[in-house]
MARBA-3410 file (N, C-alpha, C, O; in Angstrom, 1 decimal):
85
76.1,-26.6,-11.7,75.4,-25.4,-11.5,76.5,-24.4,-11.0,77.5,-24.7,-10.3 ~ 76.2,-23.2,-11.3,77.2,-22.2,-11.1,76.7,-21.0,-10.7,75.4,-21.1,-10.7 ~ 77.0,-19.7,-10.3,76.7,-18.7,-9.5,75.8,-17.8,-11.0,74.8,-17.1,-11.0 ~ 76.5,-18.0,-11.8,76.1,-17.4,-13.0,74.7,-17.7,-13.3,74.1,-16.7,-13.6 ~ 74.1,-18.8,-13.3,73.0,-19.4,-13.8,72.2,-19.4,-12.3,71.1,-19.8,-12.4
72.7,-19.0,-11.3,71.2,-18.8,-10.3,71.3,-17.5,-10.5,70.2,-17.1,-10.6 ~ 72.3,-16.4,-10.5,71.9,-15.4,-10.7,70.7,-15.3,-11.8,69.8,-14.5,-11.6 ~ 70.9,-16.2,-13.1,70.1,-15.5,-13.9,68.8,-15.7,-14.0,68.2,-15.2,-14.9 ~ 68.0,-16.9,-12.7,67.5,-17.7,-12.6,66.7,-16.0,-11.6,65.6,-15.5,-12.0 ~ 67.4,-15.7,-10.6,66.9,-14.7,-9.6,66.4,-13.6,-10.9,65.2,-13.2,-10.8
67.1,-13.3,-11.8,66.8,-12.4,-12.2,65.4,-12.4,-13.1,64.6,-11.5,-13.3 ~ 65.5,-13.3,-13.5,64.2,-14.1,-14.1,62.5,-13.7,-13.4,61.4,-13.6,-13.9 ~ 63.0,-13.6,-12.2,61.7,-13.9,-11.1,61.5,-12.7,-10.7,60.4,-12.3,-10.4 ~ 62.9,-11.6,-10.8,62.6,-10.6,-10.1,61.7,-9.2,-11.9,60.9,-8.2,-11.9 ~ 62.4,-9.7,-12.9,61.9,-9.4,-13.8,60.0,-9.4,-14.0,59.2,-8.7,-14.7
59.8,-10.4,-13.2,57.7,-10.7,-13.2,56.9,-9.9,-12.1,56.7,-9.9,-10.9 ~ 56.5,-9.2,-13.4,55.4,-8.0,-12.5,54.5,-8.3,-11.3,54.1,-7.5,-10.5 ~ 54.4,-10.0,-11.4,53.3,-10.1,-10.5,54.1,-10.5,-9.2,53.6,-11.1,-8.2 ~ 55.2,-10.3,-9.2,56.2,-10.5,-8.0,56.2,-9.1,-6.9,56.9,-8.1,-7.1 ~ 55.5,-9.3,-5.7,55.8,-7.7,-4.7,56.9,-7.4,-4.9,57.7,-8.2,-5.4
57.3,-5.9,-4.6,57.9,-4.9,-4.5,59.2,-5.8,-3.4,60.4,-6.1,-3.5 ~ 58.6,-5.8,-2.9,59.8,-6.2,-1.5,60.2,-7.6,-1.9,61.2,-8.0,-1.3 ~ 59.8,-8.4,-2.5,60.5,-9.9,-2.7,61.2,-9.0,-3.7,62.4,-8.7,-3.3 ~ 60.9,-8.7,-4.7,62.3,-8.0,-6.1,63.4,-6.9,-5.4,64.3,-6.3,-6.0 ~ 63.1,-6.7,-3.9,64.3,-6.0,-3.3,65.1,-7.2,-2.9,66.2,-7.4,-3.4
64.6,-7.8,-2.1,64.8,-9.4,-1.5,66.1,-10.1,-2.6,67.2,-10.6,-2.4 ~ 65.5,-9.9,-3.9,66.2,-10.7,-5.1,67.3,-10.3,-5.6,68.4,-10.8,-6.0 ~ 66.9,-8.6,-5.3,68.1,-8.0,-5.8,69.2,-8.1,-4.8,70.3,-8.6,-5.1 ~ 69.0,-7.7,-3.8,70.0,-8.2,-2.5,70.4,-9.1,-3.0,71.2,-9.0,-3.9 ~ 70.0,-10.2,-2.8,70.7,-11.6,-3.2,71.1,-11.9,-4.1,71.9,-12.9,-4.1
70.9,-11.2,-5.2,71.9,-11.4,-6.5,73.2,-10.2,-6.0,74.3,-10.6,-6.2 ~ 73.1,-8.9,-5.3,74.3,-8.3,-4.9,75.2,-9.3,-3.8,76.5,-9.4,-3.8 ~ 74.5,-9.8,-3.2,75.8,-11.0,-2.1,76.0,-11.8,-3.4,76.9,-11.2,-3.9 ~ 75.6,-12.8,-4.2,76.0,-13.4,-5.5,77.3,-13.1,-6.1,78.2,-13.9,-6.5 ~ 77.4,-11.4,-6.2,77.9,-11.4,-7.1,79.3,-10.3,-6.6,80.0,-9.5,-7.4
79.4,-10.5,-5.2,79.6,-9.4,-4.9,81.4,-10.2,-4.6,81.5,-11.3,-4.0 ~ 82.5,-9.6,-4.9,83.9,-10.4,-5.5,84.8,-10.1,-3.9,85.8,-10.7,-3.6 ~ 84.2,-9.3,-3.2,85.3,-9.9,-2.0,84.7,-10.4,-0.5,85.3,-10.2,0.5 ~ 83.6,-11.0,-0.7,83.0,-11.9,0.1,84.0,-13.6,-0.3,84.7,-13.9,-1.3 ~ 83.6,-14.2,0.9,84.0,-15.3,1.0,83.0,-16.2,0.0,81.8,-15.8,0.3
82.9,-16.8,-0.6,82.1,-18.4,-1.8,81.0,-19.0,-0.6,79.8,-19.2,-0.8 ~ 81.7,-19.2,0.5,80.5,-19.5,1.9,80.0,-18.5,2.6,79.1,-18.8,3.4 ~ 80.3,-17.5,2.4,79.6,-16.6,3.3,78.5,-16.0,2.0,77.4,-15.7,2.1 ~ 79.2,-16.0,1.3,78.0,-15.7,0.3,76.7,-16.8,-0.1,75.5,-16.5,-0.4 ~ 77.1,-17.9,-0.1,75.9,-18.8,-0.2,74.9,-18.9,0.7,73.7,-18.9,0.5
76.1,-18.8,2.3,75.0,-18.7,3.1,74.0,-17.5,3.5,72.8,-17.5,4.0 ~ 75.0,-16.4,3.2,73.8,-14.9,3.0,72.6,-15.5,2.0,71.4,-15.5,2.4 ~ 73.0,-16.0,0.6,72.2,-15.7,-0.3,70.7,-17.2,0.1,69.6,-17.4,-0.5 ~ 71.2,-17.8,1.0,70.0,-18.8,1.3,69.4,-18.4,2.4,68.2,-18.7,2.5 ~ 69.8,-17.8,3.3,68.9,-17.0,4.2,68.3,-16.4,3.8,67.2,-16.8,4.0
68.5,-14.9,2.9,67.5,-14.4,2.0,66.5,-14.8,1.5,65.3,-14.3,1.5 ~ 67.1,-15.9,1.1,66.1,-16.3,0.0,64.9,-17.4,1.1,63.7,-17.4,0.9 ~ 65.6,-17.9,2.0,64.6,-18.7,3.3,63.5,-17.9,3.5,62.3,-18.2,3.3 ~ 64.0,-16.4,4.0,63.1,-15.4,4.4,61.9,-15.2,3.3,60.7,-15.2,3.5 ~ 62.4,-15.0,2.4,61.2,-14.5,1.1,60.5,-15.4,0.8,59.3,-15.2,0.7
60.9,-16.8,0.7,59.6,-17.7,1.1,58.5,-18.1,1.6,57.6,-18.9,1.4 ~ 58.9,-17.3,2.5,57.8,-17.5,3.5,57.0,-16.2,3.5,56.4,-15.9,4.6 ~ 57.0,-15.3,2.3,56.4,-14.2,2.5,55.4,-14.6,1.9,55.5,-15.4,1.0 ~ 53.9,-14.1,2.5,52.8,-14.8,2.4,52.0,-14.2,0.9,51.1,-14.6,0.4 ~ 53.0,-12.9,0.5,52.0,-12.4,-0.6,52.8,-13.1,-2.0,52.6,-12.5,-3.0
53.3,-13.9,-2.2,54.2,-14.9,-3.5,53.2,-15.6,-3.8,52.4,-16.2,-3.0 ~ 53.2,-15.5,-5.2,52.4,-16.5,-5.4,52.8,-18.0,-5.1,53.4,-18.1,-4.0 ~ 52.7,-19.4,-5.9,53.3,-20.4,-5.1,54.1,-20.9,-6.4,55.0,-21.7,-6.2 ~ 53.9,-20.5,-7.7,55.0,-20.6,-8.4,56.1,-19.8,-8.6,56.9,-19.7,-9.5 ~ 56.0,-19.2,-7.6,57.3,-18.3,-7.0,57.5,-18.5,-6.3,58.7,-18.1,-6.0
57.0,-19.1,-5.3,57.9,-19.6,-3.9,58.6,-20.8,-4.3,59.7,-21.3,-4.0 ~ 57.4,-21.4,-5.2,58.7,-23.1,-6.2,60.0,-22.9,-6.6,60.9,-23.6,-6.3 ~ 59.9,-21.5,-7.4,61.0,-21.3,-8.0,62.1,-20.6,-7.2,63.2,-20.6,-7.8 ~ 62.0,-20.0,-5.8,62.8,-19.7,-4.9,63.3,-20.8,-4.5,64.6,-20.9,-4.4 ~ 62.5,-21.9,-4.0,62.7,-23.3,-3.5,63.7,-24.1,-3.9,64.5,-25.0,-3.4
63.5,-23.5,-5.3,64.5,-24.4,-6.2,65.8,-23.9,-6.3,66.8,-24.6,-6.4 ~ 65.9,-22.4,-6.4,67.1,-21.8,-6.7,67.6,-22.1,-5.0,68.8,-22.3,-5.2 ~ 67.5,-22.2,-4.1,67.9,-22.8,-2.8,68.6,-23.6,-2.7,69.6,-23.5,-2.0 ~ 68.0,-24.9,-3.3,68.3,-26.4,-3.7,69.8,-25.8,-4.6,71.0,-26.1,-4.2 ~ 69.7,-25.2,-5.5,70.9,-24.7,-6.2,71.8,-24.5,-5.3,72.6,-25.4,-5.0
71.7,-23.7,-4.8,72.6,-22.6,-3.7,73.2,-23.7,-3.2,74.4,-23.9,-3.4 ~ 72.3,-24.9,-2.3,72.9,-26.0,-1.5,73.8,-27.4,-2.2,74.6,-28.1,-1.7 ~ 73.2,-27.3,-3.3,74.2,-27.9,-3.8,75.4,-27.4,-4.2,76.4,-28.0,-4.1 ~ 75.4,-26.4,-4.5,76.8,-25.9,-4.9,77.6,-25.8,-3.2,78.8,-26.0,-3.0 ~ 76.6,-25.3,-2.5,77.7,-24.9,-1.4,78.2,-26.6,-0.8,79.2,-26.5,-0.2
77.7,-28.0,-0.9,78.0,-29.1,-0.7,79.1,-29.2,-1.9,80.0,-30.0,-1.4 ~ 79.3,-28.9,-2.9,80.3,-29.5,-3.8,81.9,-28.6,-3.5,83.1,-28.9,-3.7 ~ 81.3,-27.6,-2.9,82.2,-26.3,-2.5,83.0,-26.9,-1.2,84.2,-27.0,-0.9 ~ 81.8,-27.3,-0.5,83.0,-27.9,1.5,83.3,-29.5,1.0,83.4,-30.2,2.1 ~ 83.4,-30.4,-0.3,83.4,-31.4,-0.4,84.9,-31.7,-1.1,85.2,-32.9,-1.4
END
């Protein structure tokens, strides 16, 4: 898994109408720490899973959007474990 494919994964989600206004700000933030070239690989992961923590728990997501945040997470953490490994 690579930075490339959760971005496109975020962008996926933030593209669906039925997603609030503020989670597709939420997304886009997080694809700007993603992709942003003079951030540190850790400091960026861990911005971009905080974000993404936070929007989960926003109560207006449906729940196959909060799955699919859940999951791009699991992403994030794996990579950042193969990264300090």
């Amino acid at each position: 898994m690579d930075i490339d494919n959760i971005v496109a994964a975020l962008s996926d989600i933030q593209e669906d109408k039925r997603v609030p206004r503020n989670v597709r700000a939420s997304l886009q933030e997080t694809v700007g720490e993603l992709i942003n070239n003079e951030e540190n690989i850790t400091v960026k992961l861990n911005t971009a899973i905080s974000i993404l923590d936070e929007v989960s728990n926003d109560t207006n997501i449906q729940p196959f959007t909060r799955t699919q945040i859940w999951n791009i997470v699991s992403m994030l953490e794996s990579l950042q474990n193969e990264i300090e490994s």
